[in-house]
N, C-alpha and C positions, 0 to 999 in steps of 0.2 A: 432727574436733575442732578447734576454733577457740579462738585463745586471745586474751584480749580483756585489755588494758591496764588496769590497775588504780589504777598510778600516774604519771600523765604526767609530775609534776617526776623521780620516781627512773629512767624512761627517758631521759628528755632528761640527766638527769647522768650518766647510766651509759655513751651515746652519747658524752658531751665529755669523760669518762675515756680511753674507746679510741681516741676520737680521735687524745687527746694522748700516750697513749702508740704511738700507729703511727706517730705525726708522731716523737719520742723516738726512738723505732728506726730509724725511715729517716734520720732526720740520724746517728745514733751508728752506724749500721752500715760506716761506712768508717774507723773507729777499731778501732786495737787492743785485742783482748778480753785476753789473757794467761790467768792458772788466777785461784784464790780465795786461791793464797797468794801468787802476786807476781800482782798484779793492774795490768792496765794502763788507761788514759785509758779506754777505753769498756765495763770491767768496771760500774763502779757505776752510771751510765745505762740500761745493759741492765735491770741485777737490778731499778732501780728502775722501767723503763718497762712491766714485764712482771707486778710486783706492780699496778703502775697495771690495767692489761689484765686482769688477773683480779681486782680490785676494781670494774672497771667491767662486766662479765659478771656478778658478783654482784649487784649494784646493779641489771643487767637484769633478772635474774630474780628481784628481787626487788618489781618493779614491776608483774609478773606476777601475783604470789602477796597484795601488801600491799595493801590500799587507802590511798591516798592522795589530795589535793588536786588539782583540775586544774590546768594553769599560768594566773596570773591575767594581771594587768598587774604587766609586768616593767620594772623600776626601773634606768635608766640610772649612777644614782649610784654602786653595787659594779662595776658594766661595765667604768667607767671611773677610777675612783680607786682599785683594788687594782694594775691595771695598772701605772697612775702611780705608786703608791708603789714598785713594784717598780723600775721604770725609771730612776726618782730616783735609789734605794741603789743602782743599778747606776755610776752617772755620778758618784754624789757619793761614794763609800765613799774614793777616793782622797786628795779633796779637802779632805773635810770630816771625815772619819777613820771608823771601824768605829762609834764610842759613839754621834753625832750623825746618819749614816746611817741606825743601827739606829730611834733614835729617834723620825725621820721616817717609817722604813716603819710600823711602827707605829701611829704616829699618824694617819699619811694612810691608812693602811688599816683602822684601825678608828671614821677620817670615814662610811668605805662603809655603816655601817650605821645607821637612822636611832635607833636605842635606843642608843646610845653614853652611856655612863659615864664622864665627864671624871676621876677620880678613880681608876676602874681602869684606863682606860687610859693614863693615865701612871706608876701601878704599874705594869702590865703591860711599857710600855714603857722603866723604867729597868732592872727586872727582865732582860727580854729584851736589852736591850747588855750590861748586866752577863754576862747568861751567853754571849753568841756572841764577848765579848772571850777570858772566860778558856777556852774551846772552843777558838778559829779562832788566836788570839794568843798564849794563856799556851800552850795543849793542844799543838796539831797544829804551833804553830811558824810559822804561815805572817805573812810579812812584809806585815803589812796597817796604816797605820797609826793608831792608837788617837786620837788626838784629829785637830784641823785642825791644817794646818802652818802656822806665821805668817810 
């Protein structure tokens, strides 16, 4: 019995799921795990790397079973501008503060797609600082700070 691909994009994403999560685990696997109640540095990478892993195994077998589209021409512009947005808020969160970070990833990442809604996504992305300030800053405490420094 031969099983024949049904859907090439839900392989190929199902494949850059496991991927990322085998990459996830090899880098987190020299970190201390601890329990579920005192939890240490490489508790939440794990839990997260391993839901990856088994959302990307469903994803294969669902590419098995579904039909879908084959992969057409693949569009440089999410390749490389989701990246960049991430990499940005990585370097700039400091500088530029949590609201103006958030607000760039955002934006630079919903450039990625060529139907973009100027209008939602600038809801989308006040919305979105709004809630990762009162999360990361009001919530959990952590010393991040909220505007640019002058």
């Amino acid at each position: 019995m031969r099983s024949r691909i049904r859907s090439q994009q839900d392989l190929v994403a199902g494949l850059l799921f496991l991927g990322v999560a085998a990459a996830g685990l090899w880098i987190s696997s020299g970190y201390p795990l601890g329990t579920a109640v005192r939890m240490s540095s490489g508790y939440f990478p794990r839990i997260l790397c391993i839901a990856l892993a088994v959302l990307g195994v469903c994803i294969i077998a669902q590419s098995l079973v579904v039909d879908g589209r084959p992969i057409g021409r693949i569009s440089l512009r999410p390749i490389l501008l989701i990246p960049f947005s991430v990499l940005l808020f990585a370097l700039s969160v400091n500088t530029l503060g949590l609201v103006v970070a958030s607000l760039l990833v955002v934006v630079i990442g919903g450039l990625a797609s060529a139907r973009t809604r100027w209008l939602e996504l600038i809801i989308a992305a006040v919305v979105l600082s709004a809630v990762a300030v009162m999360i990361f800053v009001k919530g959990i405490g952590l010393l991040i700070p909220i505007w640019p420094e002058l």
